[in-house]
N, C-alpha and C positions, 0 to 999 in steps of 0.2 A: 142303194139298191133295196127294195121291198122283198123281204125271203120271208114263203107262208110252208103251212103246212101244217098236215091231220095230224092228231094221237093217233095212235094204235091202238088193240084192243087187245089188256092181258088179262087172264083171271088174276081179281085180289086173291092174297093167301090173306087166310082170315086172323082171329088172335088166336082162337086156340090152333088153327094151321102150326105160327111162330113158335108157339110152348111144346108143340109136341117135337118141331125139327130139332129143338135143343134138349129135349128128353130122350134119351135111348137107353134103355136095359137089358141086363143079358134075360134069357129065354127061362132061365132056371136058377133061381135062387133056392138055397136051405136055409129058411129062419132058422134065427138063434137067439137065445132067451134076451129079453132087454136089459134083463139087468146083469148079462155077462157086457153088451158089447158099451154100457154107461161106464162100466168099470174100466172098460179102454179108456175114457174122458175125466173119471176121476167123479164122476155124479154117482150118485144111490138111487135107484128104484123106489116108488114110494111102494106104501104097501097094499095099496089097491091094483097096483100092477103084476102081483102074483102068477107066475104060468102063462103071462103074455111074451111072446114070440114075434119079433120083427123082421119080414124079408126084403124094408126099403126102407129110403130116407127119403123125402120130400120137402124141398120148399117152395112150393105154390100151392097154395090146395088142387088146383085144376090141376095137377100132375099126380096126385095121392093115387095109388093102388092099393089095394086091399091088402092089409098087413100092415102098411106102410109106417114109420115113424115121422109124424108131421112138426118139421122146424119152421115153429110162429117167431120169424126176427122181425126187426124193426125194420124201416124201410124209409125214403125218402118222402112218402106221402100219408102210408098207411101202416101198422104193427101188422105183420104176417098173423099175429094173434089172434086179430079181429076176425082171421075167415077159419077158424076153427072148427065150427059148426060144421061147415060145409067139406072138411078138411075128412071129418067123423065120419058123413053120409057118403063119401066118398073111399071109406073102409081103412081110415087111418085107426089105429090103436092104442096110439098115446102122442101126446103134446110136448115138447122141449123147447122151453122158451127162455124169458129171463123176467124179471122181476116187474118188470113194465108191461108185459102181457100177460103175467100170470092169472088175473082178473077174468081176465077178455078168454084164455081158452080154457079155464074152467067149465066156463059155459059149454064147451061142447061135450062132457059128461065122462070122459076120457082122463084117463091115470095123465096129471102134468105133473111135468119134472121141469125146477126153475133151476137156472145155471144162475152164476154170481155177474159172468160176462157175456157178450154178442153169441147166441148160440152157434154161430155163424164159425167159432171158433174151435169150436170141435168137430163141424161138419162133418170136415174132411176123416180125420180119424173114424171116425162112427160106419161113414161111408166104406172105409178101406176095410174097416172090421164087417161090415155086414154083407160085403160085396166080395170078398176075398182079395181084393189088390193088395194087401199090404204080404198076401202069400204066393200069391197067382199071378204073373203079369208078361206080358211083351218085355224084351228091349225098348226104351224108352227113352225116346231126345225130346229135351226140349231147347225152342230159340226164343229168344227175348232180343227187344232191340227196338226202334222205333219203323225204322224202315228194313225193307227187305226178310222179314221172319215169314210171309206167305212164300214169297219166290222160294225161301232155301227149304223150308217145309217141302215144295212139293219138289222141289229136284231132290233132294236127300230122297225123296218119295219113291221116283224115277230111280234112280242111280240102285236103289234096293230090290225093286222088282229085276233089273237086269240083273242082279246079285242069287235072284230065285227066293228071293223071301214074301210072306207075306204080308201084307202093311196095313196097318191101319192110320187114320190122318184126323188131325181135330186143326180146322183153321180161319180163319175170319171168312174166306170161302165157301169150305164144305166142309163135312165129317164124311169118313171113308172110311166103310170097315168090310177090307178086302176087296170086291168089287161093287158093295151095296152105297152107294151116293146120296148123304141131305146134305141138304142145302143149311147153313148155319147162318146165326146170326148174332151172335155172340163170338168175339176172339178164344176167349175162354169160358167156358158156362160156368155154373155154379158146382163147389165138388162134388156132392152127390151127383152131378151129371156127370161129371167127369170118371169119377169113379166109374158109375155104371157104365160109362162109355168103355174102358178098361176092361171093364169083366168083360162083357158084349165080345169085344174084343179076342179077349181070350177062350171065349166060349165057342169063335167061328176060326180058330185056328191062325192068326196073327199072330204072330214071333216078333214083330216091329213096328210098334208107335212110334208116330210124330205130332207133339203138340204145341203148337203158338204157346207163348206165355207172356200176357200184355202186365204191364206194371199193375194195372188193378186185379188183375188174378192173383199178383202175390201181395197187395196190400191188403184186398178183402177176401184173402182166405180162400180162394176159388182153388189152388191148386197145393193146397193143406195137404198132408199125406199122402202124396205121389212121391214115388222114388224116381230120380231121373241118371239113368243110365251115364248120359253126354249133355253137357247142355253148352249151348252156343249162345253167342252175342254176335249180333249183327252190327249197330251202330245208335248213334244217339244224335238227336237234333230236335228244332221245336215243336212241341205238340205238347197236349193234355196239359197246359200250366191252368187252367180252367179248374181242376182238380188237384194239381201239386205245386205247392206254395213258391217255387223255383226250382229249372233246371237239374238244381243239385239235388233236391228231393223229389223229382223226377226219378235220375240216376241209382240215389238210394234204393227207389221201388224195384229197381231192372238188378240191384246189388242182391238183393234177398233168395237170389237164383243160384249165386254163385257160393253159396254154404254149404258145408257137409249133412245138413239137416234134411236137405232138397235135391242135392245131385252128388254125384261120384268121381268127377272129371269134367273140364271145361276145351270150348275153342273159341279164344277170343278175336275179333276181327279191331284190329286198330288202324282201320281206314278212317276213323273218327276219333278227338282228343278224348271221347270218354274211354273207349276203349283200352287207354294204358292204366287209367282210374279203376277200370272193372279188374284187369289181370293183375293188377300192385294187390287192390282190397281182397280178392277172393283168396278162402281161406279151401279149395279142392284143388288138386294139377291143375294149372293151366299149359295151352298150348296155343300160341299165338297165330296170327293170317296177316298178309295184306295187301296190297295191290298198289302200296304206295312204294316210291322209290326215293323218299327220305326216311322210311322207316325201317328199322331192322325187328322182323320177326322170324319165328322158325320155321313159317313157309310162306312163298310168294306165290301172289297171279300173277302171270301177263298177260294181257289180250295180243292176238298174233295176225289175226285179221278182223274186219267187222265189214260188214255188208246187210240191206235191208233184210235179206234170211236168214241173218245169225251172224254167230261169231265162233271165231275159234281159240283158245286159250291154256295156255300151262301153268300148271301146279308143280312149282320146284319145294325140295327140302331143303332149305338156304344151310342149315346146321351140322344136320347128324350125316347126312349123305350123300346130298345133293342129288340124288335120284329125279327125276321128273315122271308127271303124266301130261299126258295131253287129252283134249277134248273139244268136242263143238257143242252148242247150243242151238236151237233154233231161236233164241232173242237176242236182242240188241239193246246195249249197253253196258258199259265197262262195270258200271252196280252191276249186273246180275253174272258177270263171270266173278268177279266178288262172293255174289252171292253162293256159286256153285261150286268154288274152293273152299268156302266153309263146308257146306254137305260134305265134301269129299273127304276133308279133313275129319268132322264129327264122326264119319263111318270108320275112318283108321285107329283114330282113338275109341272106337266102342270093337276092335278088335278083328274089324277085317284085313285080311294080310295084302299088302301092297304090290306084291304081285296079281294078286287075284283081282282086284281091281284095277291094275294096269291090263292084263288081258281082259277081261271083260269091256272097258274102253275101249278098247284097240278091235272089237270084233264089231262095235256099232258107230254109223258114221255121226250118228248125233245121238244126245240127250234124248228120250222121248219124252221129254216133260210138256204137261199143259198146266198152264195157268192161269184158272181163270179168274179172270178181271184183272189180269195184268197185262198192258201192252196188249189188248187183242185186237189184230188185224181183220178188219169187216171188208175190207177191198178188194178186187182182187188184179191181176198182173198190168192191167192196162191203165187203169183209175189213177189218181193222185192215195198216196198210201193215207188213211183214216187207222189211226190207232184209236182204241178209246180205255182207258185204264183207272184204277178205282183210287190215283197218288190222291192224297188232299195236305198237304206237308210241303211249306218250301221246299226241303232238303227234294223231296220225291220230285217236284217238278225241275226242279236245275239238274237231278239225274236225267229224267226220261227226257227233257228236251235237250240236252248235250247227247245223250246216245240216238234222238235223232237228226239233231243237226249233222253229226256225225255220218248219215245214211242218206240224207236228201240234198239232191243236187237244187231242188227251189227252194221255196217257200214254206216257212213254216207257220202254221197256223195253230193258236189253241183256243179250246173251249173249255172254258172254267166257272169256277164257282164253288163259295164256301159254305157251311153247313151253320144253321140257327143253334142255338144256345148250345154250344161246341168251342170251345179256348176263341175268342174274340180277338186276343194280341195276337197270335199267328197270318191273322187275314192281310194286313200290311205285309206281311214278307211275303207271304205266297203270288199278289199282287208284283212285287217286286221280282220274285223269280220267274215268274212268266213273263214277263215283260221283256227282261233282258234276254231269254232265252226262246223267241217265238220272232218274229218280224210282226206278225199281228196278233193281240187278244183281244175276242169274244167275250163279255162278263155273262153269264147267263144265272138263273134260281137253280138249284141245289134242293137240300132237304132246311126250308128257309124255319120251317117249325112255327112257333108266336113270333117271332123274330120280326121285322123289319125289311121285308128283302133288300127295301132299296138303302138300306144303311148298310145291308150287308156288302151290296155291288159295291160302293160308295167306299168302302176299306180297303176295296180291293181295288178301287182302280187309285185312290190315293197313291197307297204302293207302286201301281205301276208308273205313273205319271212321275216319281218321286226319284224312280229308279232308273227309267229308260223315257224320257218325254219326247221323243222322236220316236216310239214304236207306237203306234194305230192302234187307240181303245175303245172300243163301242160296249154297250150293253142293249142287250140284247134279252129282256127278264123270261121271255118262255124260251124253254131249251129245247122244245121242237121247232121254232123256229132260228132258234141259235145257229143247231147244225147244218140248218138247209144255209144258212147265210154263210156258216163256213165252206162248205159243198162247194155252190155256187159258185166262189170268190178263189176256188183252187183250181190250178191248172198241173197237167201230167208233169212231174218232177215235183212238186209240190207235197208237205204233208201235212194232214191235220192229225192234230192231238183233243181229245176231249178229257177232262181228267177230271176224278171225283167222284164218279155216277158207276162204273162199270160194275162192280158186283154186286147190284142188288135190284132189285124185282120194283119197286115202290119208289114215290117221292113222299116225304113228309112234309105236309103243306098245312100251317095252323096245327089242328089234332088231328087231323087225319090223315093217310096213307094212302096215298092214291098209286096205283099201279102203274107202273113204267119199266120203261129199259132201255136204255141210252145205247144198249149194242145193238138191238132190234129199230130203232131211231136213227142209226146210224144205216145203217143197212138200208132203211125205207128212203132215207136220203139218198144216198149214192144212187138207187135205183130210180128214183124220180130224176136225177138229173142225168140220166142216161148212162152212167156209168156200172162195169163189171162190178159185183158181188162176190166175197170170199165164200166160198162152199161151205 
């Protein structure tokens, strides 16, 4: 069958668009002398820096504010040093680098100060002192984990405002502070944004942060000097060996969460073998989760119903009580009631009392959580169900296609594809997870980058062919017409999955970024082949 079909027309967000969605500051800062908040890092002032006063950190020059303290670190391409100059004209005040750029932002005529190591290392502290976080802050969870830390972020999210608090949100998603929404694009930003995100925070009346925390936020110092109230673990499976040498120092990276240097209490989920690795090694309380029925922890999920508008599920205390709560969700799959007994548990251990959130459940017949780019539903009641969701992780897709096999009396169709210079050993599994878990996959481009696309499709369908060679592989390289051919090829009972693309605005293609949106694609689809649209 021939399936065509237009782009659509989105505005590009531009570069500095990106740089500003991940910079947010509170409204009012009080500089404080430089050479009080070096001496939080353990550096000297030189003595051309005399009487200079810092009310920011910055590391990009194109984010500099006036005041600003501009950290020149090294970089994958370029020494942050080298844009010094423009760092200055932009009303920075003084330079903190390291020994390899000291050179480089001399030049910009400004008091430098060289660290012995990555400047990158004291960030955070500098941040916390110049920002006030390390005095001033919300309650503060963080989750780490491979899969599922957006899902429980934004129900922990949900589950708080029905608690009447007010929340602030940092996630591969969005930032959210209270009701004000960007768009992110970073899991975790850099500290000084973090930080500032913090104050921001505190400054609009937030009592309650939630932050993603990806393995590379705690390897490169992104989330240096945050105090975390709770911190959760979700789970562990393959991704990012592209950056960590194996698995186990993977694991290690997601371990550096679970220290008293960084958090105050844990909730561990051991629905995954890392899971018992993370609650043996951490050295804060733990409190375990799980939703498996060979596992003994000190609280359990069950799923109790599942249907294509949710599910319904309990939280027992297997140990101290046995007390339960019950809840529903408006998603499907058994991950994401997973995911919502760890919220629930995170919120008892940061001290909300158990009755209190037993009746606040009990007064709402669902979760009001949104998710977005997870599982989002573009159909609507008549159509063949179209999810489109942003998994790109074996482990995610044998989730989200077992919780829809789960819900569809047809056909399951997915639309996939992996990402260019992005962990390369993953694209064989992921191949293989679709396969076994779909009756047909579509291969379609991603964010193919300098890449190869067709080496990329080519991994992927090895995998499949490998795994399942009686399930139907096609490739299909433009994903505007990918989905029309999945459309097309679905009949009412049937469901399509598209997975990889949902949360984000752009396809990366060679260098450049071309605007797109696989939910807005998805939508133009269904409606070209005559079918209802989800409101």
């Amino acid at each position: 069958m021939a399936c065509t079909g237009t782009t659509g027309t989105y505005p590009p967000p531009t570069h500095e668009d990106r740089m500003l969605q991940d910079t947010i500051r509170p409204d009012t800062v009080t500089p404080i002398p430089l050479s009080q908040a070096l001496a939080v890092v353990g550096l000297s002032a030189p003595g051309s820096s005399a009487g200079i006063a810092i009310g920011g950190v910055a590391m990009s020059s194109g984010a500099v504010r006036a005041g600003d303290l501009y950290l020149g670190v090294p970089g994958a391409r370029f020494h942050g040093a080298a844009f010094s100059v423009d760092a200055a004209e932009r009303g920075a005040v003084a330079v903190l680098t390291d020994a390899a750029g000291a050179e480089q932002a001399a030049r910009s005529g400004l008091p430098v100060i060289v660290s012995d190591a990555d400047p990158r290392t004291v960030a955070g502290a500098l941040a916390a002192c110049i920002y006030g976080t390390d005095r001033d802050r919300p309650t503060t969870f963080g989750i780490t984990g491979t899969n599922g830390k957006t899902s429980t972020a934004h129900i922990l999210d949900a589950l708080l405002h029905l608690l009447g608090r007010t929340t602030g949100l940092s996630t591969t998603a969005e930032r959210r502070i209270g009701d004000e929404v960007i768009v992110s694009h970073l899991t975790t930003p850099e500290a000084p944004d973090v930080h500032a995100l913090l104050a921001r925070m505190h400054e609009r009346g937030v009592d309650a942060a939630i932050l993603e925390v990806s393995a590379h936020a705690l390897t490169r110092h992104r989330v240096d000097g945050v105090r975390f109230d709770v911190a959760g673990f979700t789970n562990l499976s393959h991704d990012h060996l592209d950056d960590y040498a194996s698995m186990d120092d993977y694991l290690d990276a997601k371990q550096l969460l679970f220290t008293p240097q960084r958090s105050d209490r844990a909730v561990v989920s051991l629905d995954s073998e890392a899971g018992g690795r993370v609650a043996a090694r951490s050295t804060v309380p733990v409190v375990t989760i799980t939703s498996r029925h060979d596992v003994d922890a000190n609280w359990h999920v069950e799923v109790a119903e599942e249907s294509v508008e949710g599910l319904r599920f309990t939280l027992s205390d297997t140990v101290r009580t046995g007390r339960t709560l019950s809840a529903r969700l408006p998603l499907i799959g058994r991950h994401m009631a997973a995911n919502a007994g760890l919220a629930l548990v995170m919120l008892l251990e940061s001290g909300v009392p158990f009755d209190r959130l037993g009746a606040v459940l009990a007064d709402e017949p669902v979760i009001p959580v949104r998710l977005p780019g997870r599982s989002v539903r573009v159909s609507g009641p008549h159509a063949p169900t179209v999810l489109v969701d942003s998994g790109h992780t074996p482990d995610a897709f044998e989730k989200t296609l077992a919780a829809l096999r789960a819900v569809t009396p047809g056909r399951v169709i997915m639309v996939t594809g992996a990402d260019g210079l992005r962990d390369p050993s993953k694209r064989e599994a992921m191949g293989a997870a679709a396969a076994r878990g779909s009756d047909e996959v579509i291969i379609t481009d991603h964010h193919s980058r300098t890449e190869d696309p067709a080496s990329i499709r080519a991994a992927l369908r090895r995998g499949a062919a490998d795994a399942s060679p009686s399930t139907p592989v096609s490739e299909i390289p433009d994903p505007v017409t990918a989905i029309r051919c999945a459309i097309e090829r679905a009949e009412p009972g049937d469901s399509v999955l598209w997975s990889g693309l949902a949360s984000q605005d752009y396809r990366a293609v060679g260098t450049a970024e071309l605007p797109f949106s696989a939910i807005e694609e998805s939508r133009r689809a269904l409606a070209e082949a005559g079918w209802d649209v989800a409101p």
